[in-house]
MDTraj code that builds the backbone (N, CA, C; nanometers):
import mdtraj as md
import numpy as np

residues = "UNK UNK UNK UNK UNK UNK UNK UNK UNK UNK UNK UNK UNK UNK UNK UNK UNK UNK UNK UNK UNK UNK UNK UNK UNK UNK UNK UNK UNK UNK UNK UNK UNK UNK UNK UNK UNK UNK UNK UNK UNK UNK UNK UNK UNK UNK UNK UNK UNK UNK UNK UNK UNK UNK UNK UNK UNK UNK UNK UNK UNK UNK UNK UNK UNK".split()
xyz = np.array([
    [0.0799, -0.1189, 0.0000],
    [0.0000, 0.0000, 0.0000],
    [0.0844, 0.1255, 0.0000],
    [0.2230, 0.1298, 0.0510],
    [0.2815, 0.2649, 0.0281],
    [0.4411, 0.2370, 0.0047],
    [0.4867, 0.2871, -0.0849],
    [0.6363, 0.2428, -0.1401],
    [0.7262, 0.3837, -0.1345],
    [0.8182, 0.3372, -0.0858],
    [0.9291, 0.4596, -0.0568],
    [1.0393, 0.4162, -0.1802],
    [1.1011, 0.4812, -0.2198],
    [1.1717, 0.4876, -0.3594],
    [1.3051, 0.6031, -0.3086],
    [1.4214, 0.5114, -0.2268],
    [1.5528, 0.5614, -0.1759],
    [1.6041, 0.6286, -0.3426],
    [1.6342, 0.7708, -0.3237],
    [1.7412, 0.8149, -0.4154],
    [1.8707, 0.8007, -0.4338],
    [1.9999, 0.8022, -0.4929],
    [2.0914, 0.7785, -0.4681],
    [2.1447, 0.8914, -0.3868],
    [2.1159, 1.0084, -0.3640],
    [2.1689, 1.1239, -0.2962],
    [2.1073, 1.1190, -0.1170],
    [2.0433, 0.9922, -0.1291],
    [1.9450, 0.9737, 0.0514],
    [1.8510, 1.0143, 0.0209],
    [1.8000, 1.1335, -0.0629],
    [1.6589, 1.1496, -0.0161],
    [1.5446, 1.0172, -0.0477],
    [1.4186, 1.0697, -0.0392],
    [1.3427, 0.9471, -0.0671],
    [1.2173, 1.0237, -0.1144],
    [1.1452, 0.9558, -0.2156],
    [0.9978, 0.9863, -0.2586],
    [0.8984, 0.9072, -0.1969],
    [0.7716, 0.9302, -0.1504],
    [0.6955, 0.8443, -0.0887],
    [0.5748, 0.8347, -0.1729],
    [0.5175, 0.7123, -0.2020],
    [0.4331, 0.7357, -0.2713],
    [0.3252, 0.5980, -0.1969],
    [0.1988, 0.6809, -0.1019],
    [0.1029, 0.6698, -0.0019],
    [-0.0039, 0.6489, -0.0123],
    [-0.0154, 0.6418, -0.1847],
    [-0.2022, 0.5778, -0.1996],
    [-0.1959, 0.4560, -0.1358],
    [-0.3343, 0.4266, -0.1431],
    [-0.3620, 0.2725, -0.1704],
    [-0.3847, 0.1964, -0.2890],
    [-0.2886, 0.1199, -0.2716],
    [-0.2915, 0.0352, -0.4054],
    [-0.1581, 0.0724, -0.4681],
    [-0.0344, 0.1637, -0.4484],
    [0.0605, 0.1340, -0.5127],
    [0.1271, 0.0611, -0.4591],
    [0.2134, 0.0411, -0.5641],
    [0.3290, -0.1287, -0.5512],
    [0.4107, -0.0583, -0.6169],
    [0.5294, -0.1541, -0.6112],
    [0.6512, -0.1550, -0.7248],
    [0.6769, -0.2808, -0.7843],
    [0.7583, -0.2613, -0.8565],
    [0.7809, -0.4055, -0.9695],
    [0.9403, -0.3281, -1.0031],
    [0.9899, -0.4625, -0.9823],
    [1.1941, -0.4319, -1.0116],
    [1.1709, -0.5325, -1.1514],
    [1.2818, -0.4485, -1.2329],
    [1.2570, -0.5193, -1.4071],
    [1.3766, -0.5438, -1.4302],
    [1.3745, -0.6709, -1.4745],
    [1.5003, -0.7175, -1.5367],
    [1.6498, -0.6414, -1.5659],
    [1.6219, -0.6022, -1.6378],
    [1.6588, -0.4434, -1.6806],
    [1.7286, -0.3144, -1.5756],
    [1.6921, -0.3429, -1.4485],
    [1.7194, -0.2406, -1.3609],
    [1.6506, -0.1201, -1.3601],
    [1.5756, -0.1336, -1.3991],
    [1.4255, -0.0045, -1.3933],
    [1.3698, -0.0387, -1.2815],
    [1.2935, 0.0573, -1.2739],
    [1.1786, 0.0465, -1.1365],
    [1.0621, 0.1165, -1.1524],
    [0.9396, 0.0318, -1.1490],
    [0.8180, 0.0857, -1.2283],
    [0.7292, 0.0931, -1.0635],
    [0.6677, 0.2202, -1.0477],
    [0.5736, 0.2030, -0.9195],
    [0.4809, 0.2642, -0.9779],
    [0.3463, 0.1676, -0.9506],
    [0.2120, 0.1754, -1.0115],
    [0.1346, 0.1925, -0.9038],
    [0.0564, 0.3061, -0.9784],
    [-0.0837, 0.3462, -0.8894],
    [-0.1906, 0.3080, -0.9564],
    [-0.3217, 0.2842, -0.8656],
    [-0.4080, 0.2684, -0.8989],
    [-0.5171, 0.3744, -1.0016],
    [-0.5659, 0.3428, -1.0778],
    [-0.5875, 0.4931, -1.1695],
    [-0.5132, 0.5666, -1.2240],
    [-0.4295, 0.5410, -1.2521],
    [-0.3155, 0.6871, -1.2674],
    [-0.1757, 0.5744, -1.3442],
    [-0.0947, 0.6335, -1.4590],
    [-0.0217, 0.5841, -1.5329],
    [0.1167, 0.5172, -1.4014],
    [0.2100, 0.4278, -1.4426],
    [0.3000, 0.4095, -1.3852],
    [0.3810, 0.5047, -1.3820],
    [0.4982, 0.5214, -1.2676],
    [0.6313, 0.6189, -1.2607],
    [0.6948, 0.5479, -1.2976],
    [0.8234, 0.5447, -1.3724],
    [0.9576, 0.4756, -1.4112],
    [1.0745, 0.5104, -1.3404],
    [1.1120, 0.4707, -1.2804],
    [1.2972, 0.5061, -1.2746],
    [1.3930, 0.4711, -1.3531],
    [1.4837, 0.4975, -1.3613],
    [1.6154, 0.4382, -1.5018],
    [1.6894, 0.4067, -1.4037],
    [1.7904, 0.3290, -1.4353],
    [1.9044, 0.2617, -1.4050],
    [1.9773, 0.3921, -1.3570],
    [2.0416, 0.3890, -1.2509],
    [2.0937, 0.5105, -1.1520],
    [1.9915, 0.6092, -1.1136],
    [1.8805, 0.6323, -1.1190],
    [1.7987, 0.7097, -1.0652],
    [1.7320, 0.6566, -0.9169],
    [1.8288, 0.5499, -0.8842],
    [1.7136, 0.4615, -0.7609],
    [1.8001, 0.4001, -0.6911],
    [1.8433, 0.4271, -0.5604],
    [1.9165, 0.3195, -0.5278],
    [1.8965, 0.1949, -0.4427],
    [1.7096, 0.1813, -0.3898],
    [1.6923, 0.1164, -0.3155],
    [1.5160, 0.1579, -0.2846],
    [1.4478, 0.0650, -0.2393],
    [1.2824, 0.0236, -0.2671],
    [1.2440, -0.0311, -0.1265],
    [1.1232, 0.0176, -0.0930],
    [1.0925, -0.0235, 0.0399],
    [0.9463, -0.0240, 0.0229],
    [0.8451, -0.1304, 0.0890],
    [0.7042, -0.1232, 0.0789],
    [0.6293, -0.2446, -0.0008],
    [0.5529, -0.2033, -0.0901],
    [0.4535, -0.3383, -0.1045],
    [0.5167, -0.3575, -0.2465],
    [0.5649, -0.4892, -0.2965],
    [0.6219, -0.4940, -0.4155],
    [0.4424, -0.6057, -0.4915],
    [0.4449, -0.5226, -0.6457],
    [0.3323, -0.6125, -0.7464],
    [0.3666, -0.7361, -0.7267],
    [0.2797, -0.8374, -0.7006],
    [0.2437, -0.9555, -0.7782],
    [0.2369, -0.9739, -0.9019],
    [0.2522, -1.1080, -0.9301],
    [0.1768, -1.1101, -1.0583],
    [0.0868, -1.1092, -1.0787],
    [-0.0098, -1.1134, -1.1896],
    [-0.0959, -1.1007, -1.2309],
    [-0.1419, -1.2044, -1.3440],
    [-0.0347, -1.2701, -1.3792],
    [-0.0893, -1.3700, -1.4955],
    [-0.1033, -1.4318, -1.4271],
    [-0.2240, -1.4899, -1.5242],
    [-0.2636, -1.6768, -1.5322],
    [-0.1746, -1.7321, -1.6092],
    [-0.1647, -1.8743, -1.5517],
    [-0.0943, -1.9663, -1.6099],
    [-0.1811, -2.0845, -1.6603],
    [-0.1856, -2.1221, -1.7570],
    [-0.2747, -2.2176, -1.8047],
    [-0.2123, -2.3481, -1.8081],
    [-0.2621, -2.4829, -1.7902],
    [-0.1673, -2.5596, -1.7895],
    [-0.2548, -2.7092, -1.8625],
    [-0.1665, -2.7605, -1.9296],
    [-0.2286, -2.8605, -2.0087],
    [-0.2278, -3.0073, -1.9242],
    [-0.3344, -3.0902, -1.9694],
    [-0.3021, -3.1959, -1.8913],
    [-0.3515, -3.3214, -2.0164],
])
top = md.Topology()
chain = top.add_chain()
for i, resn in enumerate(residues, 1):
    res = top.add_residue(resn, chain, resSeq=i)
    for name in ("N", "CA", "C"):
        top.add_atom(name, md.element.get_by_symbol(name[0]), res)
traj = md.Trajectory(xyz[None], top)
């Protein structure tokens, strides 16, 4: 429900709705999604560290038998 997003300089962004998460990407991005409202991105050096409710997934997995 609320994800803090460490800068590399210490400060920190807080982001306190309900319903955001984060999701760490392959890649070294960092996507924190709100509910209603588009995702934030970070780039690779814009972030040095993530605290709070990280996304689930969301797919289904279908499975044959």
């Amino acid at each position: 429900m609320t994800v803090r997003v460490i800068l590399p300089g210490g400060d920190a962004d807080k982001y306190m709705r309900f319903g955001d998460a984060y999701v760490k990407r392959n890649d070294g991005t960092l996507d924190v999604t709100r509910t209603g409202a588009a995702s934030l991105t970070y780039a690779v050096g814009e972030w040095a560290d993530v605290e709070g409710d990280e996304c689930t997934s969301r797919r289904r997995r279908f499975f044959r038998r």
